[in-house]
PLY file of the C-alpha trace (Angstrom):
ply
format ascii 1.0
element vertex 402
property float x
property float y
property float z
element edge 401
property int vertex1
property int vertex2
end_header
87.98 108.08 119.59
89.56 105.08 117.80
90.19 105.35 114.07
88.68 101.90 113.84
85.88 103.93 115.27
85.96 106.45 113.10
85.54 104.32 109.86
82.81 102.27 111.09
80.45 105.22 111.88
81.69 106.64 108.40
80.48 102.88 106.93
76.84 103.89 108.74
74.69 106.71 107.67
74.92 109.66 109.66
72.36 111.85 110.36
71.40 114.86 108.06
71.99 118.70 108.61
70.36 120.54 106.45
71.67 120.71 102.59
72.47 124.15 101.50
72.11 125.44 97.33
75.52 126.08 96.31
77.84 127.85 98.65
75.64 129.76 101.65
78.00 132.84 101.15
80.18 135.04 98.70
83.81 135.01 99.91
85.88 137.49 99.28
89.27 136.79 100.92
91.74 135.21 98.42
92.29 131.52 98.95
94.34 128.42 97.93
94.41 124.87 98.89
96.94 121.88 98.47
95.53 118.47 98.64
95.67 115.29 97.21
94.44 114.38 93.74
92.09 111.84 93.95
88.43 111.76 93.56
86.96 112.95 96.81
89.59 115.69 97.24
88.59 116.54 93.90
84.13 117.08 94.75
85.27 119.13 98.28
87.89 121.65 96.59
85.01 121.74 94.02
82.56 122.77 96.13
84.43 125.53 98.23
85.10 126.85 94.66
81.80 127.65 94.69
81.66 129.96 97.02
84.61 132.41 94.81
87.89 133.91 95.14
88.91 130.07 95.58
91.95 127.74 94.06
92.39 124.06 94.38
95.56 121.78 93.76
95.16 118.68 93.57
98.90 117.25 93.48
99.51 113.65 94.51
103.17 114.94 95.65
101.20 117.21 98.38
103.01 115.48 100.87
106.29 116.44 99.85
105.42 120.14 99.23
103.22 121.04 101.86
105.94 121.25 104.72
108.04 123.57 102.82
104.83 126.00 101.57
103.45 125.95 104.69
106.57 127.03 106.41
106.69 130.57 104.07
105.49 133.04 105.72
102.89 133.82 104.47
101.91 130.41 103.90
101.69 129.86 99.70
98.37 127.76 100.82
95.77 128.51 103.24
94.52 125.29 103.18
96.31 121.81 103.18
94.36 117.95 102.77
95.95 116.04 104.85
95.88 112.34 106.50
97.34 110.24 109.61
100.93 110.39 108.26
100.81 113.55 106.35
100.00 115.74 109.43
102.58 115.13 111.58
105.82 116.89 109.59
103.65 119.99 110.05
102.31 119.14 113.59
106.15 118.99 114.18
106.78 122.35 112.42
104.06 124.39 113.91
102.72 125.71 110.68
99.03 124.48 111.13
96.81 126.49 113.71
94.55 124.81 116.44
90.64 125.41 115.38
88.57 124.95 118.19
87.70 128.27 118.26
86.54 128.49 114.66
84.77 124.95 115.24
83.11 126.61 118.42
81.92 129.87 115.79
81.15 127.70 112.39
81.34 124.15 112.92
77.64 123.36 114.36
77.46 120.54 111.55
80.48 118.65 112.72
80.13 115.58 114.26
82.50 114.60 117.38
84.49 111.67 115.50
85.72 114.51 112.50
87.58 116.07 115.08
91.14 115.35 114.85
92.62 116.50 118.48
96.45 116.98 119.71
97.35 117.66 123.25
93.82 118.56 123.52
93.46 121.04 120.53
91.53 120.67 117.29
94.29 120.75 114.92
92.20 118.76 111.96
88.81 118.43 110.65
88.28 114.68 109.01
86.09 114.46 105.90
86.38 110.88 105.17
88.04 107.74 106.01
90.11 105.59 104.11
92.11 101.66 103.88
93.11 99.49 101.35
91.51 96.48 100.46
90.36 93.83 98.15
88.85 94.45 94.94
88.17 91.61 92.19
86.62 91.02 89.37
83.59 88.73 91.09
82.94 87.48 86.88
86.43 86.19 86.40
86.47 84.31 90.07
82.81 83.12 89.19
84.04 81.76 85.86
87.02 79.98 87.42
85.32 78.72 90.65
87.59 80.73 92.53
86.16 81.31 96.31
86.29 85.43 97.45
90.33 84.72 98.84
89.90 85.74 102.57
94.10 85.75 102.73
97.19 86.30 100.76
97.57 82.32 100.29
94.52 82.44 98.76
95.37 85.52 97.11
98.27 83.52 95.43
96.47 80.48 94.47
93.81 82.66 92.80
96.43 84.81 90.90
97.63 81.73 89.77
94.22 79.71 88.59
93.71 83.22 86.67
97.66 83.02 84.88
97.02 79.73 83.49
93.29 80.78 82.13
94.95 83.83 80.46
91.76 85.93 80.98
93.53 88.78 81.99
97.03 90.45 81.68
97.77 90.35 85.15
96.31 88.64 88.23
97.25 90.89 90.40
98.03 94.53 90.34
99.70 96.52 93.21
101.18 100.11 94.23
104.68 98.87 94.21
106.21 102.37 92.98
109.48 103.09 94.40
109.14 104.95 97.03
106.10 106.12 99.49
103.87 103.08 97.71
106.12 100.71 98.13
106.58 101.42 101.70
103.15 101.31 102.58
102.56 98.33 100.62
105.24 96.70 103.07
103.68 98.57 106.48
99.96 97.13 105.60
102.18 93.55 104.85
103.67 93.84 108.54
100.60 95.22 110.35
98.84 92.12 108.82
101.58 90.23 110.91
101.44 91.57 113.57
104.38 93.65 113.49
105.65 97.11 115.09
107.77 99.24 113.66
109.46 100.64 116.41
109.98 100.49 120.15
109.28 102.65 123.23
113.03 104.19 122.53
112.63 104.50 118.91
114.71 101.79 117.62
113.56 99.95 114.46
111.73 96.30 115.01
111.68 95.14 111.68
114.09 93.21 110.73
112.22 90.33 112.46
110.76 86.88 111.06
107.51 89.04 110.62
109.46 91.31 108.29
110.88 88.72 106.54
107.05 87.16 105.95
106.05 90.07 105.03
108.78 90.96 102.08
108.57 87.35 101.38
104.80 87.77 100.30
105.28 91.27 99.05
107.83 89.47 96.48
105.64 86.06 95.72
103.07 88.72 94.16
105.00 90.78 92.09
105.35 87.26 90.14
101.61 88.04 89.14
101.84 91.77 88.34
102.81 93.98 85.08
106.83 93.26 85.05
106.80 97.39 85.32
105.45 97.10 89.19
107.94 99.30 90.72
106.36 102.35 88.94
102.85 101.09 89.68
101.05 104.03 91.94
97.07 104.33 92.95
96.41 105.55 89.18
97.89 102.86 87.42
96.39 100.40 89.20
92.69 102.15 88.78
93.67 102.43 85.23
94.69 99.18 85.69
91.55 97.88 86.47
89.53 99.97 84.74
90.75 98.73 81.26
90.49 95.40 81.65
94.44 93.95 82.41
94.10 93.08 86.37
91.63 90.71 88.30
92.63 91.76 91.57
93.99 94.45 93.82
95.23 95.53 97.15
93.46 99.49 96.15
92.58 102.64 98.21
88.74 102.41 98.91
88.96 106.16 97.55
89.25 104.42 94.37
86.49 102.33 94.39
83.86 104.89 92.66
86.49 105.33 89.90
85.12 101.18 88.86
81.34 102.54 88.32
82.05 105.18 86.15
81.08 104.01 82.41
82.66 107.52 81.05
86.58 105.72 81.72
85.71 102.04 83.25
85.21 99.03 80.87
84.21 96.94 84.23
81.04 98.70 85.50
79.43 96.30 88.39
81.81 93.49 87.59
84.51 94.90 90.18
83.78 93.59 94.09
84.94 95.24 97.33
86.12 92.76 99.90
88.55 93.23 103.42
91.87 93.37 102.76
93.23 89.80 102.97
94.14 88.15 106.33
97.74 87.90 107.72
98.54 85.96 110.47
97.12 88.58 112.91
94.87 91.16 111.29
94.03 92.38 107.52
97.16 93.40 105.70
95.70 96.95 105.91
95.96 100.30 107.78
92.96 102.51 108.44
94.10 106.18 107.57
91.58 109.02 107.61
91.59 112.43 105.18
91.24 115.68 106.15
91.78 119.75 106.46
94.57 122.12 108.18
94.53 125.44 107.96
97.93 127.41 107.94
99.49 128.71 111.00
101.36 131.70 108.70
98.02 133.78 107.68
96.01 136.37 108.89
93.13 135.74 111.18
90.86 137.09 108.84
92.34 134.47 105.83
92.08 131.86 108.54
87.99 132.59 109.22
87.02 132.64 105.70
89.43 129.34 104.84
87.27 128.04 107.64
84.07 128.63 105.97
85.04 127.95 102.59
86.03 124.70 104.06
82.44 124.00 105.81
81.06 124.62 102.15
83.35 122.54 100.80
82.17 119.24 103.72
78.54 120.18 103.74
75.34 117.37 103.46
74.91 118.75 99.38
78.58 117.71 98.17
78.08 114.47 99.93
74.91 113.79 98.57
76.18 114.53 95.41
79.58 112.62 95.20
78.23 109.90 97.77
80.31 106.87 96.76
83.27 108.95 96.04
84.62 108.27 99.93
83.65 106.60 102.94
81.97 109.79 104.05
82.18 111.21 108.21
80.05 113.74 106.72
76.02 114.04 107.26
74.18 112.64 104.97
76.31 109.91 103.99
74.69 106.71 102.96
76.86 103.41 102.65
76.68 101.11 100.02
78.79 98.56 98.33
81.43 100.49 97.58
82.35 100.94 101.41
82.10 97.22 101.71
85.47 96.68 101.68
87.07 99.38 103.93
84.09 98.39 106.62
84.77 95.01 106.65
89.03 95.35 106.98
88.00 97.71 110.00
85.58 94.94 111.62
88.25 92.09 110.90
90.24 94.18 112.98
92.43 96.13 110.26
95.19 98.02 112.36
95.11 102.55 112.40
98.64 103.40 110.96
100.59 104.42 113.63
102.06 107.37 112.50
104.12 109.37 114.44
107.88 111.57 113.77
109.73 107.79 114.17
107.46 105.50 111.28
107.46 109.00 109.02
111.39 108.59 108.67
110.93 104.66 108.84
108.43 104.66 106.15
110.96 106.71 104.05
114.03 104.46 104.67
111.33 101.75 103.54
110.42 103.02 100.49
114.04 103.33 99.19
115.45 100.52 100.43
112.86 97.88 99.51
113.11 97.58 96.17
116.56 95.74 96.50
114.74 92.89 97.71
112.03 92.88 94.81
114.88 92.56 92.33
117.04 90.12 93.73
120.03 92.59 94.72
119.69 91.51 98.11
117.99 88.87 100.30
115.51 89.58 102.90
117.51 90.06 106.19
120.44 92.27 104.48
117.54 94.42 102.64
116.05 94.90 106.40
118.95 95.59 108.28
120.26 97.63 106.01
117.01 100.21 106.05
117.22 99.55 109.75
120.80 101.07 109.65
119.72 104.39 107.57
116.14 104.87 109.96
118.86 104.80 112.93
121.23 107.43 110.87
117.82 109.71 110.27
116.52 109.57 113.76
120.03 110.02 115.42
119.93 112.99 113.45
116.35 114.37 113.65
117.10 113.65 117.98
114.69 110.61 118.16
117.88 108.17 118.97
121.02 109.41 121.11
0 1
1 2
2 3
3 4
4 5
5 6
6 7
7 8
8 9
9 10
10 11
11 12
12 13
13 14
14 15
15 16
16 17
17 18
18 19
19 20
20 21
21 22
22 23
23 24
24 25
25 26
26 27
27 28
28 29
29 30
30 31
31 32
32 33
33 34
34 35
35 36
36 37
37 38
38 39
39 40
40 41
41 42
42 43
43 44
44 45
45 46
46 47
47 48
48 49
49 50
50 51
51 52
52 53
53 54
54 55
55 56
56 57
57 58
58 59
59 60
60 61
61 62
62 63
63 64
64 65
65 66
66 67
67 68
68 69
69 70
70 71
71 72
72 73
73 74
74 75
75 76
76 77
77 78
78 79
79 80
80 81
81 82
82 83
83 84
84 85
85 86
86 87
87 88
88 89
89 90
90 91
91 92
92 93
93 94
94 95
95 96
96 97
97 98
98 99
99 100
100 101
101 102
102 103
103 104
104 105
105 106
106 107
107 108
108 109
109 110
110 111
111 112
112 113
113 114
114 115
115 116
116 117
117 118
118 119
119 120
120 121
121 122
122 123
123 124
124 125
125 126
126 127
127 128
128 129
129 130
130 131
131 132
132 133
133 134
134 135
135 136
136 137
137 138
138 139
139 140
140 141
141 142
142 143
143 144
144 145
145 146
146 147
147 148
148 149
149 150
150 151
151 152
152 153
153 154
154 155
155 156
156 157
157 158
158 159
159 160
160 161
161 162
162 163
163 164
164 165
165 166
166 167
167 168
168 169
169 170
170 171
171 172
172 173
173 174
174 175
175 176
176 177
177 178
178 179
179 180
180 181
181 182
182 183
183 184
184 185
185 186
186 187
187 188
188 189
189 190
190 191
191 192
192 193
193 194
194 195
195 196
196 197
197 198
198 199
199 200
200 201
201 202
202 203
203 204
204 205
205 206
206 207
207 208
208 209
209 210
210 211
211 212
212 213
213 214
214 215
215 216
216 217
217 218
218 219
219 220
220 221
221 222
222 223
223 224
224 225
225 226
226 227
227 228
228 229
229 230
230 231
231 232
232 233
233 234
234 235
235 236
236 237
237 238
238 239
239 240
240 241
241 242
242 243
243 244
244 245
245 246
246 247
247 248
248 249
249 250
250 251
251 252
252 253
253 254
254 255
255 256
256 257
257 258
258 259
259 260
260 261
261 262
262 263
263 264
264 265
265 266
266 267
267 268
268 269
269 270
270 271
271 272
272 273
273 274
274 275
275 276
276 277
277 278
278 279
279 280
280 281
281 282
282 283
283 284
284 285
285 286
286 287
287 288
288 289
289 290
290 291
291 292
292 293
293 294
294 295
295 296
296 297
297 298
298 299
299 300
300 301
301 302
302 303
303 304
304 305
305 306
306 307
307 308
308 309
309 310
310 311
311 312
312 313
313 314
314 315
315 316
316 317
317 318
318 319
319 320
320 321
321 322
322 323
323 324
324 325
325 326
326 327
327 328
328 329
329 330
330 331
331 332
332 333
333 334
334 335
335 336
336 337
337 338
338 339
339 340
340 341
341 342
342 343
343 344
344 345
345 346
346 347
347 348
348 349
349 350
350 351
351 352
352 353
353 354
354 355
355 356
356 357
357 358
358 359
359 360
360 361
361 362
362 363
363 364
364 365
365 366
366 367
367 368
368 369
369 370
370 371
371 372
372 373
373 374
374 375
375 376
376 377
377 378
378 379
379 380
380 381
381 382
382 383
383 384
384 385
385 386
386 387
387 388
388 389
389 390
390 391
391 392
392 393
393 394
394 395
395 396
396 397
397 398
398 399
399 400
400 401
């Protein structure tokens, strides 16, 4: 099953299993999980606390300590949150365990499209899918005359009818932070262009006009944005928006709940979810889903109740509860405007990220070289080639290029 697939039966409401009270059983094996920090990750590792003897961490560095804890034998976590990208360093490893037969014992709630297979096996269980995509303030664009911008030309010429009205701080805000961010800020840019990354021999395909088109428009942005952009992650941009100083963003749809709450947002129903703006072949996006491993390095016993916990923790009642927290593939989800945006990238024909060993070292030669070009150190073509030069050095010596 297609992950464009995938999000557009989590944009539809699934049908219901039966909602359980609290957790359906007492655990009693020791458990701990490492996941990322945002909101969703946040209501499941809540509700497999319920069931006891339970830890959560919600760390948005999980991706760079998971391969190492789940190497220790035992593993330091039993269970890991993880997405397209994030699973294959410990696909690659070994340290996650296949699940079918633990789906075949427990998982009678799961539907088909939450089942993340490899070579056959169930090596993942998805919870929830995920893009980035347009969010504005529809008041400011009202007040301005300012059409919903369908791409980033329009994008631009809206950022700019908002500068000279001084209604805001910022036009624009972005997650331009050194590193990871800023690399997938540039692989949604090229996707939108119609790029690949690599070819069928792993050598980098980047440094191409699309490339170039799609720094080019990274850097006409950042001309809109808070002057501090290159430490600008998810957060800052929620906060971002949530306090008043941005009109518009390129945001994780996992943030869009984070708008509607009046305990931390001063913009409650003024902030609208729209697909990611157009490039010249599909929305500068990539369609990503979220989900659970369980650690090769633990008992089979750990491994059963981790299982269960994590059933507890992707059940109908934490959905219902948290329902606009995520784009849901859980039963009982019911869509509303807040999945707007990440359904509509998907049926404008928003690109899966296309992660494999290759675009993991790629996207980390991105993320350190890029920020050359933001600055002025170097132009376009020299920033490219030279990130193409240290993805060839990584490869060549993780055995991807001879």
């Amino acid at each position: 099953m297609t992950l464009k697939t995938i999000l557009m039966a989590g944009a539809l409401s699934l049908a219901g299993a039966a909602a359980s009270a609290s957790c359906a059983f007492e655990n009693t094996v020791p458990l701990k999980s490492l996941t990322a920090g945002f909101e969703a990750w946040k209501a499941a590792t809540d509700a497999m606390a319920e069931c006891g003897n339970f830890s959560a961490s919600l760390d948005q560095e999980f991706k760079e300590k998971q391969p190492e804890a789940f190497a220790a034998n035992p593993a330091l976590y039993q269970i890991g949150g993880v997405a397209n990208e994030t699973l294959i360093p410990l696909l690659n490893a070994g340290t996650i365990r296949p699940l079918d037969d633990l789906v075949a014992k427990y998982g009678e709630n799961l539907t088909p499209n939450q089942l993340i297979k490899i070579d056959g096996e169930i090596m993942a269980i998805a919870m929830m899918v995920n893009a980035q995509h347009l969010m504005y303030r529809q008041d400011i664009l009202a007040d301005l005359g300012i059409e919903e911008p369908k791409t980033y030309a329009d994008v631009l010429a809206a950022a700019e009818k908002i500068k000279a009205a001084g209604v805001v701080d910022y036009p624009l805000g972005g997650t331009f932070k050194t590193g990871w961010n800023l690399a997938q800020e540039f692989v949604n840019m090229y996707l939108g262009e119609g790029g690949n990354f690599v070819d069928a021999d792993n050598n980098p395909t980047i440094n191409t006009p699309k490339g170039i088109k799609a720094l080019e428009t990274l850097k006409a942005m950042t001309a809109y944005m808070d002057p501090e952009y290159l430490v600008s992650d998810s957060t800052y941009v929620q906060q971002q928006f949530q306090q008043g100083k941005i009109a518009m963003a390129n945001l994780w749809a996992s943030r869009a709940a984070a708008m509607e709450d009046a305990a931390e947002s001063q913009v409650v129903g003024k902030v609208k979810m729209a697909s990611a703006p157009m490039g010249a072949a599909a929305p500068a996006t990539s369609l990503w889903w979220d989900g659970v491993v369980l650690a090769a390095n633990m008992s089979d016993e750990q491994a059963e109740a981790a299982f269960k916990v994590v059933m507890e923790g992707m059940d109908t009642e934490m959905v219902q509860a948290n329902n606009d927290a995520a784009v849901w593939l859980v039963a009982g989800y019911e869509a509303g405007p807040l999945a707007a945006g990440a359904a509509a990238s998907a049926a404008n024909g928003a690109r899966p990220y296309p992660a494999s060993t290759a675009l993991g070292i790629l996207h980390s030669a991105l993320g350190n070289g890029l920020s050359a070009y933001l600055t002025g150190a170097k132009d376009a073509e020299t920033t490219l080639a030279d990130i193409e030069a240290n993805y060839i050095t990584a490869a060549k010596e993780a055995g991807l290029l001879e």
